[in-house]
C-alpha beads as a LAMMPS data file, in Angstrom:
LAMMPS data file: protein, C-alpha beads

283 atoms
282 bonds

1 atom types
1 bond types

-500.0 500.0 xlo xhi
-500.0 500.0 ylo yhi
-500.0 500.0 zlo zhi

Masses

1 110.0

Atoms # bond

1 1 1 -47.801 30.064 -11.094
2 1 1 -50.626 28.937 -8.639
3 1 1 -50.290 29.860 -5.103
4 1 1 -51.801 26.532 -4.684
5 1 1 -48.542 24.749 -6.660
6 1 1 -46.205 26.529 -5.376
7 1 1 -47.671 26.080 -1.730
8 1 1 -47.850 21.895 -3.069
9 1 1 -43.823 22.186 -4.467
10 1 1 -42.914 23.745 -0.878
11 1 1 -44.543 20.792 0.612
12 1 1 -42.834 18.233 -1.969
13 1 1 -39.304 19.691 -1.550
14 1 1 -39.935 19.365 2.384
15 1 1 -40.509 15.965 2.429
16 1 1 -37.852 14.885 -0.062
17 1 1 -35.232 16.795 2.064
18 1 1 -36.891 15.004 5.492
19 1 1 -36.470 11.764 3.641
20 1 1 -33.199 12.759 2.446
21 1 1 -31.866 13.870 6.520
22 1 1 -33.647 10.636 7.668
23 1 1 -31.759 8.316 5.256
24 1 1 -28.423 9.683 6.105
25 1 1 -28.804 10.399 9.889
26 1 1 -29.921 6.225 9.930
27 1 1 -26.932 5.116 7.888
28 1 1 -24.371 7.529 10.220
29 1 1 -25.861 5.544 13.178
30 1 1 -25.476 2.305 11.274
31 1 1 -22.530 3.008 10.575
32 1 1 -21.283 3.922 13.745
33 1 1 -22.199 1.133 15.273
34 1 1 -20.158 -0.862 12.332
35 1 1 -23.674 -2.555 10.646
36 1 1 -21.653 -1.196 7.658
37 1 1 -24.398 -3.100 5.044
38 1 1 -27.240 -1.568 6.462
39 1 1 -25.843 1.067 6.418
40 1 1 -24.896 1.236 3.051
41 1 1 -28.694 0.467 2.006
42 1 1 -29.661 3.560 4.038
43 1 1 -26.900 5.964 1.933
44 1 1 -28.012 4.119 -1.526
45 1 1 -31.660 5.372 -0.402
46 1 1 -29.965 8.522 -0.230
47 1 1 -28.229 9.006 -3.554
48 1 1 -31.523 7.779 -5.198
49 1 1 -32.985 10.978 -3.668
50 1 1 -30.335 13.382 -4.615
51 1 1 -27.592 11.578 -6.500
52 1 1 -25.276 14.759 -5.953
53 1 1 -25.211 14.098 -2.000
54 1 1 -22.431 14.816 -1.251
55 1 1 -22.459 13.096 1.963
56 1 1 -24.545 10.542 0.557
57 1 1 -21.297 9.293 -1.771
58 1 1 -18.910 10.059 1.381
59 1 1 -20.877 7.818 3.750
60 1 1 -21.366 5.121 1.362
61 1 1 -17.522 5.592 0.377
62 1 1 -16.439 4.770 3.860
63 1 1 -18.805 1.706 4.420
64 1 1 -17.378 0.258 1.093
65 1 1 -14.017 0.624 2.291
66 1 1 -14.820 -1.242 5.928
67 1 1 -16.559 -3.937 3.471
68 1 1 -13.421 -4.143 1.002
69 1 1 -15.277 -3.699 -1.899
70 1 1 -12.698 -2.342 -4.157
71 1 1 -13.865 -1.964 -7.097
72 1 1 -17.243 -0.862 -6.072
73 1 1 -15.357 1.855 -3.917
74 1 1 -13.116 3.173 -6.819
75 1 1 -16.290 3.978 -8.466
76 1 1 -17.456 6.094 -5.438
77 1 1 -14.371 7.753 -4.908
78 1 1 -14.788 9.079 -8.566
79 1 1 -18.562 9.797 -8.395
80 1 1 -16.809 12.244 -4.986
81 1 1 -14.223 13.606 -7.064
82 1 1 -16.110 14.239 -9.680
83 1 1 -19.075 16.376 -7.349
84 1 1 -16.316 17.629 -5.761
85 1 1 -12.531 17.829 -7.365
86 1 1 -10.570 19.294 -4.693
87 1 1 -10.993 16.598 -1.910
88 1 1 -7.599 14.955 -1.402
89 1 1 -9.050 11.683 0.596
90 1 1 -11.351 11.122 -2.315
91 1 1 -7.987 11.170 -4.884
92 1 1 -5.881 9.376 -1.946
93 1 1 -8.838 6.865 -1.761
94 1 1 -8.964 5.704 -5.150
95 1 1 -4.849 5.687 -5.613
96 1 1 -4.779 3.032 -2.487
97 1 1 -7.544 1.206 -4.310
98 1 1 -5.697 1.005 -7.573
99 1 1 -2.600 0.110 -5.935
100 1 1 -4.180 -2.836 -3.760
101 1 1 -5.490 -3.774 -7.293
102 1 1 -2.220 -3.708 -8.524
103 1 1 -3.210 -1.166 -10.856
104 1 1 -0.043 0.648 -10.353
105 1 1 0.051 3.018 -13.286
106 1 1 -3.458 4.016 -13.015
107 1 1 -2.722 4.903 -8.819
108 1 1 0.199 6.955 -9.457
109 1 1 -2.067 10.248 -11.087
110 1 1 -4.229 9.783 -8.257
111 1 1 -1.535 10.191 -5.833
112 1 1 -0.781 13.271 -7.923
113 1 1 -3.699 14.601 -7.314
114 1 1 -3.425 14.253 -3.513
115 1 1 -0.448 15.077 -3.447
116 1 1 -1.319 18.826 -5.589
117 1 1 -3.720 19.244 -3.159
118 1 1 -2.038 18.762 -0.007
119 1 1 1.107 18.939 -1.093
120 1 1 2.805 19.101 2.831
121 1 1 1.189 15.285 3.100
122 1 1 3.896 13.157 4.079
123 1 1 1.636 9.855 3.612
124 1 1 0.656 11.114 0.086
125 1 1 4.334 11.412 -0.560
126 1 1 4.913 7.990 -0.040
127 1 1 2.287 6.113 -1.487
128 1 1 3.082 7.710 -4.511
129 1 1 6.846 6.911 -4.389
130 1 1 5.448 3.491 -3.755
131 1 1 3.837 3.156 -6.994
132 1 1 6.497 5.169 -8.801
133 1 1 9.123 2.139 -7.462
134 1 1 6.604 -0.443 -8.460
135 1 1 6.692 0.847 -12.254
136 1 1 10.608 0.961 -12.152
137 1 1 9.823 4.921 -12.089
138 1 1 13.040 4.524 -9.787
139 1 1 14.392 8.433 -9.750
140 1 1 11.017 9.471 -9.272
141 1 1 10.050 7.160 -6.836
142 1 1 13.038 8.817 -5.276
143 1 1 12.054 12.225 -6.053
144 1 1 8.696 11.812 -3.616
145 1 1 10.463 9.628 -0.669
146 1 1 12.793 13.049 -0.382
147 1 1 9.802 15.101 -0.720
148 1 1 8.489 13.692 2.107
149 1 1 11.375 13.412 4.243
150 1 1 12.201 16.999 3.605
151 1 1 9.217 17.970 4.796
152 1 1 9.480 15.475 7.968
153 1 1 12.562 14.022 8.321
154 1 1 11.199 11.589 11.228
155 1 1 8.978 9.768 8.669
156 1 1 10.346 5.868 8.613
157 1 1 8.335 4.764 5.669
158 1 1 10.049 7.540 3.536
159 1 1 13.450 6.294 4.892
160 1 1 12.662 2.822 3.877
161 1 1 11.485 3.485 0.401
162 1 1 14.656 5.668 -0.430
163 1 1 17.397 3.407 0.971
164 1 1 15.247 0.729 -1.960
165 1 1 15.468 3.133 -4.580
166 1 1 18.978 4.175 -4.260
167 1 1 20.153 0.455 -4.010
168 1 1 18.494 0.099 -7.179
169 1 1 20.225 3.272 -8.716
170 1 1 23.858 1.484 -7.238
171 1 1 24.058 4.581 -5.146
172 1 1 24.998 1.965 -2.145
173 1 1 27.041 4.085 0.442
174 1 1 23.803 6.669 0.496
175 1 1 21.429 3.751 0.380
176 1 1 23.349 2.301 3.477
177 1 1 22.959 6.077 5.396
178 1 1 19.087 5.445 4.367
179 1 1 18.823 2.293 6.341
180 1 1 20.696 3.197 9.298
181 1 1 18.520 5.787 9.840
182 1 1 15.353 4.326 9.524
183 1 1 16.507 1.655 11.758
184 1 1 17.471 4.800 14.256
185 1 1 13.838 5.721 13.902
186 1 1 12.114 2.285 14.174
187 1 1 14.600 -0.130 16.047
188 1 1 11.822 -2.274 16.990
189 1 1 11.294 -2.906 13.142
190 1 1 13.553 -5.553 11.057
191 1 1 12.587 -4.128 7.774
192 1 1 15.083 -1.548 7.872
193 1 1 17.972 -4.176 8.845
194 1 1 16.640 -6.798 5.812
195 1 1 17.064 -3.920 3.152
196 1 1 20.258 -3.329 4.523
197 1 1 21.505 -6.896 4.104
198 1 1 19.852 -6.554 0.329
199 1 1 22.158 -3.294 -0.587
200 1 1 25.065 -5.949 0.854
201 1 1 24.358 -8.392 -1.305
202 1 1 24.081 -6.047 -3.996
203 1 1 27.565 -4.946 -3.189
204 1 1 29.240 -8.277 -2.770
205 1 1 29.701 -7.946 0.807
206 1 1 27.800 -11.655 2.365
207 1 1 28.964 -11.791 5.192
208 1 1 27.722 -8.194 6.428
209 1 1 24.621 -9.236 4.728
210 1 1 24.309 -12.574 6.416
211 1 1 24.770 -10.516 9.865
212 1 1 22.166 -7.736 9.053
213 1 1 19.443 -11.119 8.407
214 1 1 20.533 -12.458 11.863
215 1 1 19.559 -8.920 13.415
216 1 1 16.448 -8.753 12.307
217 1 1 15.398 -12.222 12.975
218 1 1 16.309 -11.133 16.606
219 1 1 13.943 -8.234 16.709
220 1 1 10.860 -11.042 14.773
221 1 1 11.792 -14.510 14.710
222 1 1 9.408 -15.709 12.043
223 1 1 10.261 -12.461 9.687
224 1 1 10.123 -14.758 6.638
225 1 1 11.657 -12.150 4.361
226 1 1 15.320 -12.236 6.068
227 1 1 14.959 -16.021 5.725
228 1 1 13.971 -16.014 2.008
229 1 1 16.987 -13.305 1.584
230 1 1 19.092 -15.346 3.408
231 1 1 18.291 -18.389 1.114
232 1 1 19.373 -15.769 -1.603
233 1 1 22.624 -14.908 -0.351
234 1 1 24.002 -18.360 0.394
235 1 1 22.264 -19.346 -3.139
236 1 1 24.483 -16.835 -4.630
237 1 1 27.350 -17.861 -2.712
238 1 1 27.041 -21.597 -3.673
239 1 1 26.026 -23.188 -0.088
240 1 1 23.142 -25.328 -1.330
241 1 1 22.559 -26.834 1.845
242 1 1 22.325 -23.682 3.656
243 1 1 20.009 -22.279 0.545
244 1 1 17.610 -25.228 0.965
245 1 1 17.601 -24.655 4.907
246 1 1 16.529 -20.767 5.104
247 1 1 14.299 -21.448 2.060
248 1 1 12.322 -24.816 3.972
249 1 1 12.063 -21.928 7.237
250 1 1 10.583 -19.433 4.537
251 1 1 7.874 -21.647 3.005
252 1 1 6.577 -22.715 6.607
253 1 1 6.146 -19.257 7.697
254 1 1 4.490 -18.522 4.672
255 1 1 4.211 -20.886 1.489
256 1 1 3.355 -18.420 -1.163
257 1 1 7.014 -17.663 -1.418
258 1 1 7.692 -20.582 -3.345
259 1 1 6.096 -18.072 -6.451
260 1 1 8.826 -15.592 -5.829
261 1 1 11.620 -18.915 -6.449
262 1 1 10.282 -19.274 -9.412
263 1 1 11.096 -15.840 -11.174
264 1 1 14.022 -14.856 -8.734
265 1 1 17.078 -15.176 -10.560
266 1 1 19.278 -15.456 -7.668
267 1 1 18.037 -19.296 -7.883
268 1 1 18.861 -19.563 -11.574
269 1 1 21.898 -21.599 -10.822
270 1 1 19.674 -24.771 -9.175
271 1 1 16.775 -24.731 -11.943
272 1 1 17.843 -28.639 -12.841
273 1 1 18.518 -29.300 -9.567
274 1 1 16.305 -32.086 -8.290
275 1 1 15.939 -31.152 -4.481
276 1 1 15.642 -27.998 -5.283
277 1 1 12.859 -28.734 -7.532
278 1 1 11.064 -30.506 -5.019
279 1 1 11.139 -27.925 -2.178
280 1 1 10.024 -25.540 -4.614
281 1 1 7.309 -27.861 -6.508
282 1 1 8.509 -27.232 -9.932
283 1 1 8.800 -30.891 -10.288

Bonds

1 1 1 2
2 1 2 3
3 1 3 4
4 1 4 5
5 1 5 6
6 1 6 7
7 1 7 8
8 1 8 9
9 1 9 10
10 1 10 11
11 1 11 12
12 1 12 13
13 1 13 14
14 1 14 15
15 1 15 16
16 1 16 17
17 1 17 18
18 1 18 19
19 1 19 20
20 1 20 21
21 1 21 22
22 1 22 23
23 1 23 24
24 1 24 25
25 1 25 26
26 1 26 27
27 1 27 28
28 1 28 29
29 1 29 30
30 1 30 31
31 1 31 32
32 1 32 33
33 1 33 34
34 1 34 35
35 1 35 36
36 1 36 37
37 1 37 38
38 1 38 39
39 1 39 40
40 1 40 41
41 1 41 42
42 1 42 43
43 1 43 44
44 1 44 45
45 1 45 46
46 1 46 47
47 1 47 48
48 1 48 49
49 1 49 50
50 1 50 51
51 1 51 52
52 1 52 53
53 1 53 54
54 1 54 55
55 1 55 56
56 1 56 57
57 1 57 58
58 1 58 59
59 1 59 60
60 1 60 61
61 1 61 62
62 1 62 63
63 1 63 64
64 1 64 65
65 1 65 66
66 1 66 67
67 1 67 68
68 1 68 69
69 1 69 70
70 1 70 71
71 1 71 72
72 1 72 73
73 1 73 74
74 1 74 75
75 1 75 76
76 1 76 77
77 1 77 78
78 1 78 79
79 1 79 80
80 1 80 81
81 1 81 82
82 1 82 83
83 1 83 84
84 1 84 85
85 1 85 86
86 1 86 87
87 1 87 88
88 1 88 89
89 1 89 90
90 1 90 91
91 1 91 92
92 1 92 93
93 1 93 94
94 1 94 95
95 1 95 96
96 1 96 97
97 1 97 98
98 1 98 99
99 1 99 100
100 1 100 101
101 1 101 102
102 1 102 103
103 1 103 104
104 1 104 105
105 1 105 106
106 1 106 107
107 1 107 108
108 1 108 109
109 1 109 110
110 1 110 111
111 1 111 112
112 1 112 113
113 1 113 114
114 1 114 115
115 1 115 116
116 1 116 117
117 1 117 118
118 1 118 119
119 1 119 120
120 1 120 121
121 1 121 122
122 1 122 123
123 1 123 124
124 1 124 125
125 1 125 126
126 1 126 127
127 1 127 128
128 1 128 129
129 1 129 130
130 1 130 131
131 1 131 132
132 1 132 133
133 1 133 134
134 1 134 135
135 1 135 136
136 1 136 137
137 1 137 138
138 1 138 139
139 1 139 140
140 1 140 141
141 1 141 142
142 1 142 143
143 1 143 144
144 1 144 145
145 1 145 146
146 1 146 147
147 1 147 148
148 1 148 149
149 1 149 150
150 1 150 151
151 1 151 152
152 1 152 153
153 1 153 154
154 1 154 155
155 1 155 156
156 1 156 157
157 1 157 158
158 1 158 159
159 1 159 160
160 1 160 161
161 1 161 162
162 1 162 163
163 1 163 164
164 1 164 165
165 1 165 166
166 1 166 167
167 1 167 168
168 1 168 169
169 1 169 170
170 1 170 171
171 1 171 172
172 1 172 173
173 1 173 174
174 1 174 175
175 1 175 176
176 1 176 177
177 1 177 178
178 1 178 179
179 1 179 180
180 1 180 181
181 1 181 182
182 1 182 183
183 1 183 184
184 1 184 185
185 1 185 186
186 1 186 187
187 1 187 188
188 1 188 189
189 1 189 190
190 1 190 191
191 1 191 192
192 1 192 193
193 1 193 194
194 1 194 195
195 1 195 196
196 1 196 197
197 1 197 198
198 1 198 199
199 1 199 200
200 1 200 201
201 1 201 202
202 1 202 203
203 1 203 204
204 1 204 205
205 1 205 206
206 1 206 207
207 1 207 208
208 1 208 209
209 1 209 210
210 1 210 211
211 1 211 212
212 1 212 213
213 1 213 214
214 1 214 215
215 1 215 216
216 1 216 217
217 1 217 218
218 1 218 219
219 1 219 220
220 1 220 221
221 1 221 222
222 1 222 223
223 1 223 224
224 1 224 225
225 1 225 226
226 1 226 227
227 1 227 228
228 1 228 229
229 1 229 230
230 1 230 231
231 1 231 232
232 1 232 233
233 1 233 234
234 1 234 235
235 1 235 236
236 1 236 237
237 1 237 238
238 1 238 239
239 1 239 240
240 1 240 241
241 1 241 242
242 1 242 243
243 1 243 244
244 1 244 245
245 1 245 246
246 1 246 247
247 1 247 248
248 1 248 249
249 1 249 250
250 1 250 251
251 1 251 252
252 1 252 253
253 1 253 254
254 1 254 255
255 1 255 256
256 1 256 257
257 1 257 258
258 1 258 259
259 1 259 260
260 1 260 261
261 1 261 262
262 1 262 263
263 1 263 264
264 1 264 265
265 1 265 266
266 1 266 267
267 1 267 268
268 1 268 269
269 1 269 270
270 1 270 271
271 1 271 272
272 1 272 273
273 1 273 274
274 1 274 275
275 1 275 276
276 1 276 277
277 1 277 278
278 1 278 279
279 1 279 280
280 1 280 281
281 1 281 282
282 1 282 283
């Protein structure tokens, strides 16, 4: 070869790789100062240089995730993983996607892959337990929340997610034990008292169940899920005044529960029942 082309392809190569540190030093600084679609023009500009970058896909990665541009991101999570297929966040990334999606089944491998990766990641854990419950993947689901607490035994969302499974498995006197100690960890939290009152109801104990609601309303006031369980237990227990009281509460705090009346079949027993019809717009 000419010492003349090769002295030309020197020059080339120089250039591209100034454009190339140009385009991604301006969308770091973008993005640091949270112009997140400028920047994202600036790390396009970069892939279309070298689409192996890298840092190119990473930068643009995090700038679709401050946009919420799902979809789009999934696809740049797997452009990461597929440059590069041991990076966890990348695997982690596209599994929270999925799952946001409610692409359950596809999130759960992801997960996996996190989770084979960094397999001490208590987060990881969970999310995939998550997912696992969501599929009715129950003893599995279980499988990862013990995983996690095992490894920290202080981590509430693993708590939470166990004391849910094992209801669901009728294991209710561990499920209880689950509870009680996520509320020990997060007391200022009423999510730990509401599944408690659940695994009561699921045992036939009300009134216990009735009293766990009332705590956690204490802690949040407007914590719309005790109200809609309440309207549950009293449903089940054949109060329909009560029922239609703590269900009204529910849909002001937040009206999209009515959907969840529909398919709930604690409520089967009012279907043909005209006010409860009305509150519930299935008239």
């Amino acid at each position: 070869m000419s010492r003349y082309i090769i002295v030309i392809l020197l020059f080339v190569t120089s250039v591209w790789a100034g454009e190339l540190e140009d385009c991604l030093n301006k969308g770091h600084a973008l993005y640091k100062d949270k112009r997140y679609d400028d920047a994202l023009q600036e790390y396009d500009r970069a892939i279309s240089l070298d689409s192996e970058s890298l840092e190119a896909w990473r930068g643009l990665s995090n700038c679709l995730l401050a946009l919420s541009l799902r979809e789009d991101l999934i696809y740049a999570y797997e452009k990461i993983i597929e440059l590069d297929p041991n990076d966890p966040i990348a695997h982690f990334g596209r599994g929270v996607c999925l799952e946001e999606l409610g692409r359950n089944k596809e999130a759960v491998p992801s997960f996996a892959a996190a989770v084979k990766i960094r397999p001490n990641n208590c987060e990881y854990l969970h999310r995939m337990g998550e997912n696992l419950y969501a599929l009715n993947r129950v003893e599995e689901a279980l499988q990862a929340f013990d995983a996690a607490i095992k490894i920290d035994s202080g981590y509430y969302e693993a708590h939470l997610g166990r004391s849910m499974s094992l209801n669901i498995l009728n294991r209710f006197e561990e499920a209880l034990k689950a509870c009680d100690k996520a509320h020990e960890l997060r007391p200022d939290l009423p999510i730990a008292l509401n599944n408690k009152g659940t695994v009561f109801i699921a045992m036939g104990r009300f009134d216990e169940a009735l009293a766990c609601y009332d705590r956690a309303l204490e802690i949040v006031p407007d914590f719309e899920r005790a109200f809609y369980n309440k309207a549950c237990a009293y449903a089940l227990l054949g109060d329909k005044a009560k029922m239609l009281e703590y269900l009204s509460k529910t849909f002001e705090i937040e009206p999209q529960w009515r959907e969840a009346v529909k398919i709930d079949p604690d409520f089967d027993a009012y279907r043909d029942d005209a006010d409860f019809k009305q509150l519930v717009g299935l008239e």
